[in-house]
N, C-alpha and C positions, 0 to 999 in steps of 0.2 A: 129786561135786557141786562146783561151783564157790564158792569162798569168796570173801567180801569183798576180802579183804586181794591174793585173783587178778582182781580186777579190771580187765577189759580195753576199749577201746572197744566189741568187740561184744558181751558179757556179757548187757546189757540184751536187746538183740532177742535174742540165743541162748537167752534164758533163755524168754521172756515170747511167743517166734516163735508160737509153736501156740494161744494163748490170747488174743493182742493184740486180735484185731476183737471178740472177746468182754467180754475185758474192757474195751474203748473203745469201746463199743457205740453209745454217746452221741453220739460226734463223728463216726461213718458216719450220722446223718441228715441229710436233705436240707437242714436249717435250718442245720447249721453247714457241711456239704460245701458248697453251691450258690453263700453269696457268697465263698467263700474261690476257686472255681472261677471266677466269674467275673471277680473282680478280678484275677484270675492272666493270664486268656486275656487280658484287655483290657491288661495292661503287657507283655504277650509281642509286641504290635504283628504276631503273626502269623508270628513268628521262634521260632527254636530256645530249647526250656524246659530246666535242669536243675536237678532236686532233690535236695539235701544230705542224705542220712537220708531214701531214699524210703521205706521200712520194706516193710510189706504193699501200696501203693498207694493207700491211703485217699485221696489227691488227685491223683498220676498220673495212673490210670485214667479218671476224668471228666475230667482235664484233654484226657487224649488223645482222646477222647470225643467232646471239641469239637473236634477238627482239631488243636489244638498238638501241633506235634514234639518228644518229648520222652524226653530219658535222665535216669540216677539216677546216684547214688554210695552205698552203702550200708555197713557195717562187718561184720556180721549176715549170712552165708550162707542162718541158716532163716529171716530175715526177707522175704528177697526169692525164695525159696523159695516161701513163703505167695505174696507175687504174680505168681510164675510160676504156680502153683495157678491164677491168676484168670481167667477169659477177659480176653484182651487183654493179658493179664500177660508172655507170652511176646515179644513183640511191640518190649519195650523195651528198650533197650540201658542195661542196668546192670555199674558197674564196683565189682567188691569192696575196699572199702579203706575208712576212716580218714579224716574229708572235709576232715581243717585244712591237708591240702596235697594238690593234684593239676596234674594234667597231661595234658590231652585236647587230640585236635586237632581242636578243634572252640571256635566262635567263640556264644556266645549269645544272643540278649534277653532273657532274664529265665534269672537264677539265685534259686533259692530255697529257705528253712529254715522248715519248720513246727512249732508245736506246742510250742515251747522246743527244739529237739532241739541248735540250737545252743550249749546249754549246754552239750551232752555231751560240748564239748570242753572238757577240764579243767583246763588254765592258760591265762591271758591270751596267753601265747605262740602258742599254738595256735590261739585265738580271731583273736589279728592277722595270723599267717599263712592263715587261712582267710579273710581279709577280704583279702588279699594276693591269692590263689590265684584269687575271685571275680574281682576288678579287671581281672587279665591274662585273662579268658575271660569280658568282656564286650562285645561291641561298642559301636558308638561312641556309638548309644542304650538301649543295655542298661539296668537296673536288676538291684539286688539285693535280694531282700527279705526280713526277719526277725518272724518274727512269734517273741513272747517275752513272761514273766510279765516284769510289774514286781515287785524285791524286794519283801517284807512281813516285816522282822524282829522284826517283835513275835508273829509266829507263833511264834517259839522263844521260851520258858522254859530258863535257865540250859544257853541252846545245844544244845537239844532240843526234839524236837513231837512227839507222838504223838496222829492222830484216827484217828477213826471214818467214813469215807468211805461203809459203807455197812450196814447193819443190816437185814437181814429176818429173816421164822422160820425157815428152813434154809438162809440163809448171813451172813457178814459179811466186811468187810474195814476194813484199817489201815493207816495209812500212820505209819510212825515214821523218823524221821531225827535226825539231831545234824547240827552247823551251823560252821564254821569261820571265822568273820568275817573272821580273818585273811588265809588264801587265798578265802574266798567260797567254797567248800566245803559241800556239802551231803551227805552219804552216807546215803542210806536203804534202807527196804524196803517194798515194797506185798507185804501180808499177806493174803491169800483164807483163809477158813475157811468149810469145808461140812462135810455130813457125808461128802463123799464123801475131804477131808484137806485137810490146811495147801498151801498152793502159794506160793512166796516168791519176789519180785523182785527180787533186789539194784541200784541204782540210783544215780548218784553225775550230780552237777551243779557246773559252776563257774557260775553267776549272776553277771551283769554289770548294770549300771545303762543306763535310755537314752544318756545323757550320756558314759558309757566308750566303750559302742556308735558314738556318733559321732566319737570322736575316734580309736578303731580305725579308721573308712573314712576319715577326713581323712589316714593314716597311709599305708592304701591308695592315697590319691588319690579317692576317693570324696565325696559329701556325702548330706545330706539331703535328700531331695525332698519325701519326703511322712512325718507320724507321724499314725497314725490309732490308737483303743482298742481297734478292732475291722476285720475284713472286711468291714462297713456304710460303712467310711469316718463312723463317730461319732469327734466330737473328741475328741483327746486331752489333759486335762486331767490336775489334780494330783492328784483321787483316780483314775484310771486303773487297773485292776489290770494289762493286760495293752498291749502295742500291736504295729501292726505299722506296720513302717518300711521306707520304699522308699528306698533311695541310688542317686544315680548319678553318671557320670562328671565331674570337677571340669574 
């Protein structure tokens, strides 16, 4: 079994591959896939898509669905595994690796990160060479887009959290992590408990602020086009918990 301390980018999907649409059950309905789908097709201008951490497909698939041409980068062998499983799954041209730095020869209109997954990269290093890597393999009206929590550090007590995500009579789950202010560090684990056993995700995040985020693509060559709270295009204000952000070429 894979220990925390062996932590690797693809850990997560390797861990979580067989279980992910199950347990993210939530975010395969049509309420939250449909505007993220559509807002995607309509900045793709009709051009080539690619997605950072395509994982199982959860927005590939209806992306491609609608006509966008489109490949992945994923870290996670059984993740994209799971979406070659899918019908259509086969179909897409996904490259196995590590997504803070690549190298396709291929020119895009929309590059894009779902879900937080861009935190999965775990120093800022990584974060700005990924915002690098975007820049060079967008064309000249491309976007980039990030959909990402906003921090919440009052969720940690003495640089830990432990909830309760889910309670019924024959199952629960938990989510416990500790917090590293200093690196922006988050290392946890989502916990399932049934009767049928414990199932554990080990899971690590570097969290960045909107404000770091934009000064990453200024670094790129990048700006801001658009911050939205949501795939509704609701504004983004100062209680916001999440947003998503369209950059493009300066």
């Amino acid at each position: 079994m894979t220990t925390i301390e062996e932590y690797s980018p693809s850990t997560y999907g390797d861990r979580i591959a067989g279980n992910y649409d199950e347990t993210h059950a939530s975010l395969f309905d049509a309420e939250h896939v449909a505007p993220t789908v559509d807002l995607l097709a309509g900045l793709a201008l009709g051009g080539r898509a690619l997605e950072l951490g395509i994982g199982t497909g959860r927005i590939a698939l209806p992306l491609a669905a609608k006509g966008v041409p489109i490949q992945g980068i994923d870290a996670s062998e059984a993740m994209v595994a799971m979406l070659r499983a899918k019908e259509g799954g086969g179909d897409i041209q996904v490259s196995i690796s590590d997504f803070s730095e690549f190298e396709l020869d291929t020119e895009f209109s929309l590059i894009f990160v779902v879900f937080n997954t861009f935190f999965a990269l775990l120093t800022q290093d990584a974060q700005v060479r990924c915002f690098q890597s975007a820049a060079d393999h967008l064309g000249e009206d491309g976007v980039f887009v990030i959909e990402a929590f906003v921090p919440d550090l009052s969720r940690f007590v003495h640089g830990q959290s432990v909830a309760a995500t889910l309670v019924e009579t024959d199952r629960a789950s938990l989510d416990a992590s500790r917090h590293d202010a200093v690196s922006q560090l988050v290392t946890g684990q989502h916990v399932y408990l049934s009767e049928g056993g414990i199932r554990m995700y080990p899971v690590r995040l570097r969290y960045a602020w909107p404000s770091e985020l934009d000064l990453m693509a200024r670094l790129a060559g990048l700006r801001l086009r658009h911050r939205w709270s949501d795939w509704r295009r609701s504004h983004f204000t100062a209680t916001s918990t999440g947003h998503v952000s369209v950059y493009e070429k300066e």
